[in-house]
N, C-alpha and C positions, 0 to 999 in steps of 0.2 A: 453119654457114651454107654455101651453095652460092649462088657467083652464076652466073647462068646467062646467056647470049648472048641473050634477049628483052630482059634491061634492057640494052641497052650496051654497046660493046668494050670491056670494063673495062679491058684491058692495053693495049690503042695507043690507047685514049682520053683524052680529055682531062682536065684535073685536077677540072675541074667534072664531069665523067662517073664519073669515079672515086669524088668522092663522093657524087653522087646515088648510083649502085651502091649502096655503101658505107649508107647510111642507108635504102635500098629492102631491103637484105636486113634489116635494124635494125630494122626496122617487122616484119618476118616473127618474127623471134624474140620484141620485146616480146610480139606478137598471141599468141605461143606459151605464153609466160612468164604474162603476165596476162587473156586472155582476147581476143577476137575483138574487140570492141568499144576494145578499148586503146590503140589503133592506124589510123589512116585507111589504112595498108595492108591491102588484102584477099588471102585465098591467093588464089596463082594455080599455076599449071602448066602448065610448058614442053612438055607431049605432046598437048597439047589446042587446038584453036583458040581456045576462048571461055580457055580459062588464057591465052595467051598474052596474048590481048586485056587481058585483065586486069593482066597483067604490065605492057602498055605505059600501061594507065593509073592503076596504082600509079608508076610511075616519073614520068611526067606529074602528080602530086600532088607529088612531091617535090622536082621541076624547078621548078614554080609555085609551092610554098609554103615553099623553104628552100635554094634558090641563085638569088644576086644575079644578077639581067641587069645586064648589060653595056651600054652605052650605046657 
C-alpha cells in the first residue's frame, strides 16, 4: 500500500484521519484483490488532476460512510 498526501496527513493527523487513510488505501487493495466493482473506492492517482480529485473523493466516501461524527 502507498498512502499518499491527497488522502490526508497521515502522520500529524488526527486518529480519525489515520484511519480514514488507513481503510481508503484498504479499499484500493480489496479493488485489486477482487475486482473493481468490490470496493466503493475507485483508482485514483496522485500525478494527475482528475486522480487526485478522485482521491479526495474516495476519502470523502469513507469519511461519510465509516467514521463517527462527533457532535
Amino acid at each position: 500500500m502507498t498512502i499518499n498526501t491527497a488522502a490526508g496527513n497521515f502522520v500529524t493527523g488526527s486518529l480519525d484521519v489515520q484511519a480514514a487513510t488507513l481503510l481508503h488505501e484498504l479499499g484500493h487493495a480489496m479493488s485489486f484483490l477482487f475486482g473493481s466493482d468490490f470496493s466503493a473506492i475507485k483508482k485514483d492517482d496522485p500525478l494527475t488532476q482528475a486522480g487526485r480529485d478522485q482521491s479526495k473523493a474516495n476519502q470523502k466516501t469513507i469519511e461519510d460512510k465509516c467514521i463517527k461524527k462527533k457532535k
